[in-house]
N, C-alpha and C positions, 0 to 999 in steps of 0.2 A: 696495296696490301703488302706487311711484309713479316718477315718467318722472324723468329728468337737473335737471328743472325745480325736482320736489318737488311738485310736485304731484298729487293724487290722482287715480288711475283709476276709472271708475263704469263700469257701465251705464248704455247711452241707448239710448231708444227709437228704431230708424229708421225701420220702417214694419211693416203689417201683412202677414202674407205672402199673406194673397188677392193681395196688389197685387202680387205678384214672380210675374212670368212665368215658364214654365221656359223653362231655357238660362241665356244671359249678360245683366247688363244692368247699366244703368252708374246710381245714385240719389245725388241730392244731397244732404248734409245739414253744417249749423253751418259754411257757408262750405267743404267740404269736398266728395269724393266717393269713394264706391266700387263698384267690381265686384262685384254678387252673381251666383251661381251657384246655380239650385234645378233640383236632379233631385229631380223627385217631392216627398217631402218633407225632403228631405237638402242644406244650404244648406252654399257656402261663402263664407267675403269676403275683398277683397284691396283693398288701399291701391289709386289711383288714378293714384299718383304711379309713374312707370318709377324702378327702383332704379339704373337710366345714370347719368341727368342732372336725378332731379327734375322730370320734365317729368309735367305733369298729364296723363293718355291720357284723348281725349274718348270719348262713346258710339259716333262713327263709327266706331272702332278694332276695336269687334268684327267678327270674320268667323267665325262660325259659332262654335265653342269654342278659337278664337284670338281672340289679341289681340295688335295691330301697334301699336308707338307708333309715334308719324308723325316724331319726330325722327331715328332713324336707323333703322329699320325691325326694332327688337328684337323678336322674336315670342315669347309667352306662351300655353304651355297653362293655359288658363281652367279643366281637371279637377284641376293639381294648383297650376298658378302656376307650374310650371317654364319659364326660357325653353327656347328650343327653336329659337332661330334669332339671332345674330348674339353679339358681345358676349362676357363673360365670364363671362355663361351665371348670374347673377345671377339669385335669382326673386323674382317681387312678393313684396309683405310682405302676410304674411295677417294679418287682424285678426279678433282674438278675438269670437266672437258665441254668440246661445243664442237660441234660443225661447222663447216662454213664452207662455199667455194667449194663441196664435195673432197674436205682436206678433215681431221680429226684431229683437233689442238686442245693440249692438254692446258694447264693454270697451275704452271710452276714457278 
């Protein structure tokens, strides 16, 4: 598969999931970041960037299984990525992921 670019999509490693807390939480990687989500062992992932304006949402955004971008106060259920508050009701972009090997590999 590949993006507008032409370039090829992989899997990359982003972390191991000992290290993902459950709830929300915000992990950096390749210059970039995302929201991961683990109930138990059921993960989900969302771009970082608000689909508004492009604005990157830091980790202080989470409040519980919301998430506030600080630009204009877009509010996102972190369960499915639906907003849920302001806007045209736009939802994060989820990004493809899988387990494996107890590793958490995105499909970038």
């Amino acid at each position: 598969m590949s993006d507008s670019l032409g370039e090829r999509k992989q899997w990359t490693q982003l972390i191991h999931v000992d290290e993902v807390e459950q709830g929300a939480s915000r992990i950096e990687y390749a210059k970039k970041a995302c929201f991961v989500v683990r109930d138990e062992e059921t993960f989900l992932v969302f771009d970082s960037i608000c689909p508004h304006r492009n604005v990157n949402i830091p980790s202080d955004a989470i409040q519980g299984m919301t998430l506030v971008c600080p630009m204009h106060q877009w509010k996102f259920n972190l369960e499915n990525g639906e907003c849920i508050e302001k806007g045209n009701y736009a939802p994060l972009n989820k990004i493809q992921h899988k387990v494996e090997n107890g590793m958490l590999y995105l499909f970038l």
